[in-house]
ROGU-334343 format. One record per residue (C-alpha): residue number from 1; x, y, z; residue in one letter. Coordinates in steps of 0.25 Angstrom, whole numbers. Example, Ala and Ser with C-alpha at 12.3 -4.5 7.8 and 13.67 -1.06 7.14 Angstrom:
<pts>
[1 [49 -18 31] "A"]
[2 [55 -4 29] "S"]
</pts>
This chain:
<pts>
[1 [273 -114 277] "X"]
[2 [281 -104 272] "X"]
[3 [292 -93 277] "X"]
[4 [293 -80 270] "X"]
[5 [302 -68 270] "X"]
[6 [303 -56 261] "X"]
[7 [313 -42 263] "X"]
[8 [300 -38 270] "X"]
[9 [287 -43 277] "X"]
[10 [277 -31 281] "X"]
[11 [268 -40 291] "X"]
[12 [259 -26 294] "X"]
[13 [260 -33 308] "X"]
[14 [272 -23 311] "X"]
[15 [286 -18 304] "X"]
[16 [291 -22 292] "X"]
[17 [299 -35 293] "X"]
[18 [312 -37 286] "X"]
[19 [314 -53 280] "X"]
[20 [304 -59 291] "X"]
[21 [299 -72 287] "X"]
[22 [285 -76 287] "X"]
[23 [281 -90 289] "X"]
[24 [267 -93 282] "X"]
[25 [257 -106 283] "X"]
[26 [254 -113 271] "X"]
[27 [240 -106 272] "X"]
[28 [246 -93 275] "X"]
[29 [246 -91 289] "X"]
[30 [257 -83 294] "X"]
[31 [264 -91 304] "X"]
[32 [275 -82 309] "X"]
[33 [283 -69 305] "X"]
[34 [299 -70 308] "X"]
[35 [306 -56 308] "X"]
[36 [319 -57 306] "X"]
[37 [324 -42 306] "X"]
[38 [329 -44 292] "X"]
[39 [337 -55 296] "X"]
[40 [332 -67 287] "X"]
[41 [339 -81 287] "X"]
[42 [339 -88 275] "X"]
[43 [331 -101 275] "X"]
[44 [325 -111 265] "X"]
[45 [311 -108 271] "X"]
[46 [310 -94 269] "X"]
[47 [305 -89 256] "X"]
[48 [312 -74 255] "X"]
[49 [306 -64 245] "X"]
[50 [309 -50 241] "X"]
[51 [300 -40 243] "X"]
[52 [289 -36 258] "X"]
[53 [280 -47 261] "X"]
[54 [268 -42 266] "X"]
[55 [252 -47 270] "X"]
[56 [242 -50 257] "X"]
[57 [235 -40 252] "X"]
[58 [220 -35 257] "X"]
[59 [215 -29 243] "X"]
[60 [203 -21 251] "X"]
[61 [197 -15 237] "X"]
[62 [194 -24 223] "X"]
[63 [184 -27 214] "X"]
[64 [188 -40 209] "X"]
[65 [175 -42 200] "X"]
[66 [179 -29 190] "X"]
[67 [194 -38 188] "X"]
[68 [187 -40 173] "X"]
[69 [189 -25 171] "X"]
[70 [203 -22 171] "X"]
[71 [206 -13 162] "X"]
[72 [193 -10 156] "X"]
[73 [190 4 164] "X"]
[74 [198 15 159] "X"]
[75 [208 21 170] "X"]
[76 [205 36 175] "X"]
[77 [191 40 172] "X"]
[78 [188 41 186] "X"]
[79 [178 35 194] "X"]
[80 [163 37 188] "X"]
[81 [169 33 175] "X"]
[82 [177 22 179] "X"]
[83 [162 17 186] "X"]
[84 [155 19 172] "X"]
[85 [167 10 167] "X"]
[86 [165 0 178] "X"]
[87 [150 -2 178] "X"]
[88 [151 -2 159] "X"]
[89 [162 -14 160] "X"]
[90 [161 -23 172] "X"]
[91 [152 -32 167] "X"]
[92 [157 -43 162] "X"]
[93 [154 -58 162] "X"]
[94 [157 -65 175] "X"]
[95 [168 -74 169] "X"]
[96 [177 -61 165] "X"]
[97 [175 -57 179] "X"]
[98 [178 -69 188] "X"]
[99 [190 -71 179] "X"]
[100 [195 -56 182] "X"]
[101 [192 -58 195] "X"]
[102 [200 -70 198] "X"]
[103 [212 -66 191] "X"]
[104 [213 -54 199] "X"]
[105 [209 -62 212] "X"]
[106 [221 -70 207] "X"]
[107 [230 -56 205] "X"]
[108 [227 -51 218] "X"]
[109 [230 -65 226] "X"]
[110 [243 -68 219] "X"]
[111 [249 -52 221] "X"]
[112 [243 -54 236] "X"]
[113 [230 -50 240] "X"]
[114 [225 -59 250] "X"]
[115 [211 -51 254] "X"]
[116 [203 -42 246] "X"]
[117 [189 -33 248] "X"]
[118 [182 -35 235] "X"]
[119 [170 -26 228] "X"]
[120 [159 -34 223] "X"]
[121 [147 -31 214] "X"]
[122 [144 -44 210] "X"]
[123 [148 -58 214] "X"]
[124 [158 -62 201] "X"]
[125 [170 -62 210] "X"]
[126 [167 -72 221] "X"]
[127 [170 -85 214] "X"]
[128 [184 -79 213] "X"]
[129 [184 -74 229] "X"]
[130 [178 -87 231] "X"]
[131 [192 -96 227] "X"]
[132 [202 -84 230] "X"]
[133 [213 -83 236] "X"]
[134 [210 -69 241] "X"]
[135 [201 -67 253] "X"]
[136 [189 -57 248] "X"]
[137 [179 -49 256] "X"]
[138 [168 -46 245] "X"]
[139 [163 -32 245] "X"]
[140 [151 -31 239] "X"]
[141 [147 -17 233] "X"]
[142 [135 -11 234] "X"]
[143 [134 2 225] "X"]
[144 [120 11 218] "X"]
[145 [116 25 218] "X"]
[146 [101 24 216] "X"]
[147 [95 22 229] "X"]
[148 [82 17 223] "X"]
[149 [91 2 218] "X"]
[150 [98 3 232] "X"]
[151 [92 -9 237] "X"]
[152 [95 -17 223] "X"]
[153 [109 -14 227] "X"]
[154 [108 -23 241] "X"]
[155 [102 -32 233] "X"]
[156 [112 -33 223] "X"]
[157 [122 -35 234] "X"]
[158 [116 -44 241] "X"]
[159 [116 -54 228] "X"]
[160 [131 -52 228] "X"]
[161 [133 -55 242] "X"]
[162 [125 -69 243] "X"]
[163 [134 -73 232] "X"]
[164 [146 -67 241] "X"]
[165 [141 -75 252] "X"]
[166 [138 -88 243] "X"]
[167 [153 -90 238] "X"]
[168 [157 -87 252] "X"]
[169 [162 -73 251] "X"]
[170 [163 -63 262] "X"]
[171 [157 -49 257] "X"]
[172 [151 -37 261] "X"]
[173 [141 -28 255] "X"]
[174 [150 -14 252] "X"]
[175 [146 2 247] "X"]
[176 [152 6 230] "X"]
[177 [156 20 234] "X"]
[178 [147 32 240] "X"]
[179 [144 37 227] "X"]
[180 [139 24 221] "X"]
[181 [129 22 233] "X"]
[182 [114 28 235] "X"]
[183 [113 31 252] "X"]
[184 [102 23 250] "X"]
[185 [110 12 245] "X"]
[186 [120 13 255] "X"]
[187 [112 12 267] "X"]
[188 [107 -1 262] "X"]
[189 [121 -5 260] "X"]
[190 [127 0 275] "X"]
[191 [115 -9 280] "X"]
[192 [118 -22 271] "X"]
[193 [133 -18 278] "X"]
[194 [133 -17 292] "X"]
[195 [139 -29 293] "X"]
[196 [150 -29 284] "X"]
[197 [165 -31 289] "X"]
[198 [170 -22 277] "X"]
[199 [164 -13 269] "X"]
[200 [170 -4 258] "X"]
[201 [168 8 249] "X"]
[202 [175 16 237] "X"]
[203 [177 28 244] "X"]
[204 [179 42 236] "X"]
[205 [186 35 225] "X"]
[206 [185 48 216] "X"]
[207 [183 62 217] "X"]
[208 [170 61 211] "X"]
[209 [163 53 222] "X"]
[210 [163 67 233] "X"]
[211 [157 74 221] "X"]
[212 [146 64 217] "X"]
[213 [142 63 233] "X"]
[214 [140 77 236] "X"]
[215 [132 82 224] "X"]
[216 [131 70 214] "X"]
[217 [140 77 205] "X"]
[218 [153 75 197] "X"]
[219 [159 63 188] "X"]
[220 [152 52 196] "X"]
[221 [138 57 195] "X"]
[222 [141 58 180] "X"]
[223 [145 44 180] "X"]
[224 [132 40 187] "X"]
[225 [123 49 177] "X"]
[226 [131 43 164] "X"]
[227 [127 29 171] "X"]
[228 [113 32 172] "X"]
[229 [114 29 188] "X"]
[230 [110 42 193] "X"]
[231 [94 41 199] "X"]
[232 [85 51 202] "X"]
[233 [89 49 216] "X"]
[234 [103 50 219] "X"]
[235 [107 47 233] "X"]
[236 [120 48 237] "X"]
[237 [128 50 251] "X"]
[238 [135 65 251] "X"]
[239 [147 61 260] "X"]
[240 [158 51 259] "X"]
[241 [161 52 275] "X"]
[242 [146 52 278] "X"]
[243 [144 39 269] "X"]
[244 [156 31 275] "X"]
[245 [151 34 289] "X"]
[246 [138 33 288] "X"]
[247 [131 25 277] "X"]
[248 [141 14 277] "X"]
[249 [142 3 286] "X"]
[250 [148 5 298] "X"]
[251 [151 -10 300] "X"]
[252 [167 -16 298] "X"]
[253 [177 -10 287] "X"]
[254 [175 1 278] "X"]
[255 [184 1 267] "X"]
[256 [185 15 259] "X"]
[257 [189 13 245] "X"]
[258 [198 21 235] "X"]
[259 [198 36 244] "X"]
[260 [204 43 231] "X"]
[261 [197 54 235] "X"]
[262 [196 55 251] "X"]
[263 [197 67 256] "X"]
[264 [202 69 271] "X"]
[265 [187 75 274] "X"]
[266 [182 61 271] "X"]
[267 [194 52 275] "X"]
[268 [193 58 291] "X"]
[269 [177 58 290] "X"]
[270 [176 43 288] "X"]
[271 [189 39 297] "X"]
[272 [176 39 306] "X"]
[273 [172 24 301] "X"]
[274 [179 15 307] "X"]
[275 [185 3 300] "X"]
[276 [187 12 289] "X"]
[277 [198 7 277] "X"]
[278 [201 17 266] "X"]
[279 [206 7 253] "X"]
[280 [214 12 242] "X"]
[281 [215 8 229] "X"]
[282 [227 17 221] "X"]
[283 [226 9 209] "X"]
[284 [211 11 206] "X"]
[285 [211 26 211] "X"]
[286 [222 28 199] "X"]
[287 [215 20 189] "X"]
[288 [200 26 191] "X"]
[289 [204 41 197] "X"]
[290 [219 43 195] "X"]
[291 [219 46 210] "X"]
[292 [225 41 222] "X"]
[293 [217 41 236] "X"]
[294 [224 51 248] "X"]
[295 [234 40 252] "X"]
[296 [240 50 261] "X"]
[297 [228 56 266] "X"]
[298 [223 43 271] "X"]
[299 [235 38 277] "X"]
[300 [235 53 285] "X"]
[301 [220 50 291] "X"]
[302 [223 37 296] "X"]
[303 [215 28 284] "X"]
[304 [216 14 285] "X"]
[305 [221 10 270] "X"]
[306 [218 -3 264] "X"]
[307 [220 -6 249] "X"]
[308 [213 -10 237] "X"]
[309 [213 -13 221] "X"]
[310 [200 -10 217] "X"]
[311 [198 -18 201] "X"]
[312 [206 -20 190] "X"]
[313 [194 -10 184] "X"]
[314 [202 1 191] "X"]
[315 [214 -6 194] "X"]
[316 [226 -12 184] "X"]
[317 [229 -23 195] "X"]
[318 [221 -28 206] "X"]
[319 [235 -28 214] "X"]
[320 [234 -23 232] "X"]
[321 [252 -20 227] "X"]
[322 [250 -11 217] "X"]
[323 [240 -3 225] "X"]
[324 [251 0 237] "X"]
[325 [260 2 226] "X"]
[326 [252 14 219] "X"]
[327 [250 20 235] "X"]
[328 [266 19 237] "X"]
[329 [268 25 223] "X"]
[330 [259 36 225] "X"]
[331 [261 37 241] "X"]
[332 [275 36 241] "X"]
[333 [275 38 257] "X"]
[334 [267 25 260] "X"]
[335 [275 13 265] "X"]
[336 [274 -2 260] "X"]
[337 [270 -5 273] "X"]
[338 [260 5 274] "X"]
[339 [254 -2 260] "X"]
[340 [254 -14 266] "X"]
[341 [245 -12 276] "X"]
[342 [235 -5 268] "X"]
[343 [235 -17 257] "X"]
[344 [236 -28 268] "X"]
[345 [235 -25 282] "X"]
[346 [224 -13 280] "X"]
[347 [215 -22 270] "X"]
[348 [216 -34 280] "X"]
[349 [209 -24 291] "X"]
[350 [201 -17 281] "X"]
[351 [194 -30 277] "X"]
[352 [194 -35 292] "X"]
[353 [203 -46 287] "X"]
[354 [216 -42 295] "X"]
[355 [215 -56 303] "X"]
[356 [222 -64 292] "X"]
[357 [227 -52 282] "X"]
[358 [235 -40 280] "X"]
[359 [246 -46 292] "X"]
[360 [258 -54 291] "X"]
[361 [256 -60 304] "X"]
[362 [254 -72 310] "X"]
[363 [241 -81 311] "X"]
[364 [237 -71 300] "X"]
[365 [235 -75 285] "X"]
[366 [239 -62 275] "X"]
[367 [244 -67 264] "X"]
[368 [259 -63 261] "X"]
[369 [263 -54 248] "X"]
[370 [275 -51 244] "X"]
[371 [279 -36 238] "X"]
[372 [292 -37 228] "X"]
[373 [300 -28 219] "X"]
[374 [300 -17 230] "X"]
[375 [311 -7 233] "X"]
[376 [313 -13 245] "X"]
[377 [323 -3 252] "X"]
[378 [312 8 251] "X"]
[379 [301 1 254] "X"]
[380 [294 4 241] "X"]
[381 [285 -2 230] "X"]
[382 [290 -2 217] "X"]
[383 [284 -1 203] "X"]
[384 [286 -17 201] "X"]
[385 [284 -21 216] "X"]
[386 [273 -33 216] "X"]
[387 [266 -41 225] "X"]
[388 [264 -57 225] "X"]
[389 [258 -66 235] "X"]
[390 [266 -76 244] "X"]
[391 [256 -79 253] "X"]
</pts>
């Protein structure tokens, strides 16, 4: 058992607390939350720390299998090229990849992350989800725009997920992006769903996607054409909103991925789903597009926001901190507490895991992470603010 305390707990189960103690189980179980109104009595049993203790972190958007790629795919090129890059060097042999992907398994458990949604095209990860330390929900991505291979596609999943279900792993089949996806295909796929607790999507992640959608056009057709992927029967849906509503299951959470370019049209068109999530990942936004998704704009319509990384293809750090830290740099407006939420509280619901995560409370098992080097009176991340894991 231990008792912690820190300058500051955000519990998401209520205000900020000033010096409450947290008492923790040895298997991490909350046992109580003391507030002490600020007013903490030294004793030996109490481990005090500088910084806002807060839940684990929910990383609802990784690709843990592209971890071999860091640094390989040039920054800025946006989208259709950084897809040319992707497909040219992520083959690689299976011990580079396993070996990426542990280490940054390792990364993300000691900075904190205790739950995380994870894209997969091929089953070279699960030995490492198998043994960590993190809890995974495996997503595993369907994507083709030739509707005559549609049904190889499912197949091809399906391979994937019996060696999901053989190591134990729980996972759902999940839709690439709209414009990487036949309707053909994506029917199949909304039928091999309609079970699924959480689903997810990379959502207008560039400025491209609308144009390719609407008259197969612009830099992502002359990615496809450069590719050789374009058919003689190109099928493809024409609308975001009518694709989220209608083509996709209806069943559990819906994440949306990246939004860089969401428009209030679309954002108020699919507030319709229900269980709908819009996840946000700064850090590869900047790295592929050199944009940032309306920030403001979501918050003003109400969007349920949860966080993500993506890779270390599109990412310099597979790290939930420096994710809030880029929103508050660039959205000066936004609070830490509000961050929290969106990197714990918002993740654990999104993933249908807010039993155990995303709340200091007790009964509940979240993980606890401390934030350090903060400026403290202003309530504000600093360049060298970090993250580690206590619990």
């Amino acid at each position: 058992m231990r008792n912690l305390s820190a300058h500051y707990v955000i519990t998401n189960a209520g205000p900020i607390l000033k010096r409450a103690v947290i008492t923790v189980d040895d298997d991490g179980t909350i046992l109580s939350i003391e507030d002490t109104g600020g007013n903490l009595k030294e004793k030996k049993s109490i481990e005090f720390y500088n910084g806002i203790i807060i839940p684990g972190f929910v990383n609802c958007h990784c690709h843990l299998e592209l971890s071999h790629m860091r640094g390989t795919v040039d920054k800025g090129t946006g989208l259709g090229q950084f897809i040319e890059q992707i497909k040219k060097m992520r083959a690689s042999a299976a011990e580079k990849i396993i070996s990426a992907a542990a280490s940054a398994d390792n990364d993300m458990f000691r900075e904190g992350t205790v739950l995380c949604a994870d894209i997969c095209n091929s089953p070279l990860s699960f030995e490492v989800k198998k043994t960590s330390r993190i809890s995974y929900i495996n997503l595993l991505e369907v994507f083709g725009i030739d509707p005559d291979r549609a049904s190889r596609r499912i197949d091809e999943m399906e391979i994937v997920a019996k060696a999901a279900s053989a190591a134990g792993l729980q996972h759902f089949p999940v839709p690439h992006a709209l414009y990487s996806m036949s309707v053909t295909l994506l029917r199949l796929l909304r039928e091999k769903s309609r079970d699924n607790e959480v689903t997810s999507i990379h959502f207008m992640e560039t400025a491209a996607e609308s144009r390719f959608l609407e008259s197969h056009s612009g830099p992502l057709m002359d990615s496809y054409e450069r590719s050789g992927l374009i058919t003689s029967r190109l099928e493809t849906v024409n609308s975001h909103a009518d694709a989220i509503l209608n083509e996709i299951t209806k069943s559990g959470n819906l994440l949306v991925v990246h939004n860089t370019f969401a428009t209030r049209q679309t954002i108020r068109a699919i507030l319709q789903r229900e269980n709908l999530y819009w996840c946000l990942c700064p850090n590869s936004n900047l790295y592929i597009e050199g944009s940032l998704p309306p920030l403001n704009l979501l918050r003003n319509e109400g969007c349920k926001i949860a966080i993500g990384t993506d890779s270390l293809a599109s990412n310099n750090k597979i790290s939930m901190f420096e994710e809030i830290k880029t929103l508050q740099s660039y959205f000066p407006s936004v609070t830490i507490e509000e961050l929290v939420v969106w990197a714990t509280l918002n993740g654990a619901r999104a993933l249908g895991k807010e039993d155990n995560y995303g709340m200091i409370r007790k009964g509940k098992k979240p993980g606890l992470v401390l934030l350090q080097d903060l400026d403290l009176a202003g309530m504000k991340f600093l360049p060298g603010s970090y993250a580690t894991r206590l619990i």
